[in-house]
N, C-alpha and C positions, 0 to 999 in steps of 0.2 A: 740400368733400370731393372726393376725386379716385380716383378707379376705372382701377385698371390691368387691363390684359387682356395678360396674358406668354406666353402658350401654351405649349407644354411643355419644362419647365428642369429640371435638375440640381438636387436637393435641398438639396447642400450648401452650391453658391453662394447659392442663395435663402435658404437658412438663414440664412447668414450676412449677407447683404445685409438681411436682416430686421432681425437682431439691432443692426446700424449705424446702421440706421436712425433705431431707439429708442434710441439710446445717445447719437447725436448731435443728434434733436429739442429745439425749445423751443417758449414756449408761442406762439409764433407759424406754427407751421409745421400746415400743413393733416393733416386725418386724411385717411388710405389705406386701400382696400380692394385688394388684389391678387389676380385672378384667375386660377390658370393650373391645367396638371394637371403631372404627375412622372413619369418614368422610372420603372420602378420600385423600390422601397423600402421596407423596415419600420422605424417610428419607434420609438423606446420613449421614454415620459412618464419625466418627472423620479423617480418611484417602482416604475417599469415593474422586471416581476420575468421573470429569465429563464426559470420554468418555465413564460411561457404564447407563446413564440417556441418553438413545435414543431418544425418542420423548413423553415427557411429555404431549403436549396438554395444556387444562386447568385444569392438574391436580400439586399440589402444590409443589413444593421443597423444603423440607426445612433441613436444617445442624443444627444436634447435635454432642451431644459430648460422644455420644456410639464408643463401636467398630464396626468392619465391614464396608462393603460396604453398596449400593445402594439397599434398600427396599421398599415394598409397603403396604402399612394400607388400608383397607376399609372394609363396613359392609360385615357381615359374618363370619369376622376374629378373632379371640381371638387373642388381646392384652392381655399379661400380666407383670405387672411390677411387680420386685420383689424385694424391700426393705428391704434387710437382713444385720444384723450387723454380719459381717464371724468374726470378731474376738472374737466375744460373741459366736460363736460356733465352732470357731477354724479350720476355714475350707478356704481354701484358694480360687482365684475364677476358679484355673480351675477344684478344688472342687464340686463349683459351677454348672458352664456347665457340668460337668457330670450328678448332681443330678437333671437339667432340662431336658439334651437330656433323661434320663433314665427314668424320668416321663411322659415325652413325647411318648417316646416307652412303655411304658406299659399302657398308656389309648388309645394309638391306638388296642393294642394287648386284650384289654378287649372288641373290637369291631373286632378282628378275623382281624388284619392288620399286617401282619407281615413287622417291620420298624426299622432302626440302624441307629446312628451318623456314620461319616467318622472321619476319624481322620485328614484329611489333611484341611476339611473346617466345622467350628461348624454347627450345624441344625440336624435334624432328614429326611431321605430319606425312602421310599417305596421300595420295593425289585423291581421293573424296574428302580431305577435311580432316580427317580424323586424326588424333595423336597418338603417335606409338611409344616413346620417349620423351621424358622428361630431364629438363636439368636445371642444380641447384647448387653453390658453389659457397666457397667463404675462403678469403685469403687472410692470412697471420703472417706475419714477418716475411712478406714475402712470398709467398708459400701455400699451397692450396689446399682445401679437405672439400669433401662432401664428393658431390660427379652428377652422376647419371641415372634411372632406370632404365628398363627397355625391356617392355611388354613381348616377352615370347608365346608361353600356353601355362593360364595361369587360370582362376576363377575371377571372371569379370565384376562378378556382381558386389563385392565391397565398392568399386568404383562410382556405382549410383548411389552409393549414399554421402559425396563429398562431390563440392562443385569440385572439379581438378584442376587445379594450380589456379582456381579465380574464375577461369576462362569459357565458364560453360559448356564446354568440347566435348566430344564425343570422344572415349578411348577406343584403342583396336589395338589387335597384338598379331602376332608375325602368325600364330596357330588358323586364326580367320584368313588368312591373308595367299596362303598356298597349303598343298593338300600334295604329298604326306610333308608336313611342319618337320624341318630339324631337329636336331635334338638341342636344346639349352646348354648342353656343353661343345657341342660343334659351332655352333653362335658366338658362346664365351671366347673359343678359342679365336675364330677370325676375328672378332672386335678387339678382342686385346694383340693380336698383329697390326692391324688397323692402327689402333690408338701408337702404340709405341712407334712405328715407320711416320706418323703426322708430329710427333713429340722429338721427331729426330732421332731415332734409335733403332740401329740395323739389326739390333738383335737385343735381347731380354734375358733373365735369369729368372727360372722359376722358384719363387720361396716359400718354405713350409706354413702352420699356422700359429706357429709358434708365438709371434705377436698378440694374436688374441687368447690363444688359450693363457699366456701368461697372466695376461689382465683380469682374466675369468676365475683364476685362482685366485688375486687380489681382491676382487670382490666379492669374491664368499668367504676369504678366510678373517 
């Protein structure tokens, strides 16, 4: 497995560098986790319905081809995308979303958070209700893009202007949550030990950004 750490990029090019990715893998090519945060952005899911994108502003909209509803990216945030071949590991994707909600819950729980998915709407919530992480997924050949957020110390307030994922929910991020809040790369780094030991991998390789900056050159040249 190889764990990238991209720090903060342009949605679209990662998008789409995403999407190349899976498009051009085979079964030989290692699975990736990417970690970085966004400018910011509101996604809408493959089914995403515009009456729960309230009042955008000058903040962006853009439609992919995950699942779920109406989400929000910006610094502070762990994005993570997670490029798994489930058929090389035999795991199907609601598999999957277990092995992130359950990662997700246990790097909050190594910071004394006690946190559970629902079963009726994917994410990870706080014992008041509240969501701290989202997730959103898409398989291709087998094969997975898109992942996760996961609300660290970011600016809340984009968040009230889109119903989030449908759900009328209330967001909260780990910064609300304990006092003094880790840092976002101390996070990144236990979640993505986390993720890789639940994906089956006793150990990880870490790789450059090489992926995206190449694509970023592609698109502006």
């Amino acid at each position: 497995m190889i764990i990238r750490y991209l720090g903060l990029r342009d949605y679209a090019v990662t998008y789409a560098a995403m999407r190349e990715f899976v498009e051009h893998r085979d079964a030989q090519c290692s699975d990736e986790v990417w970690f970085l945060q966004h400018s910011p952005v509101y996604t809408q899911g493959q089914a995403g319905k515009s009456e729960h994108v309230l009042s955008p502003g000058d903040i962006p909209v853009v439609k992919t081809d995950r699942g779920g509803q109406v989400t929000y990216h910006g610094p502070g945030q762990i994005t993570a995308y997670l490029l798994i071949d489930l058929k090389r590991l035999k795991i199907g994707v609601r598999d999957l979303v277990t092995i992130i909600e359950q990662a997700l819950v246990d790097c909050l729980h190594h910071w004394h958070i006690t946190a559970s998915p629902r079963k009726d709407a994917p994410g990870v919530y706080v014992q008041g209700g509240q969501k701290i992480a989202s997730l959103g997924l898409r398989i291709r050949k087998g094969c997975s893009y898109h992942g996760l957020n996961f609300n660290i110390a970011m600016d809340m307030q984009p968040w009230q202007r889109i119903n989030p994922c449908g759900l009328g929910v209330e967001m909260t991020q780990l910064a609300d949550l304990i006092a003094p809040a880790p840092s976002i790369s101390e996070v990144t780094e236990k979640l993505a030990e986390l993720i890789a030991l639940a994906l089956g991998y006793n150990s990880y390789q870490k790789g450059d950004d090489s992926v995206l900056n190449a694509h970023q050159l592609k698109e502006t040249s």
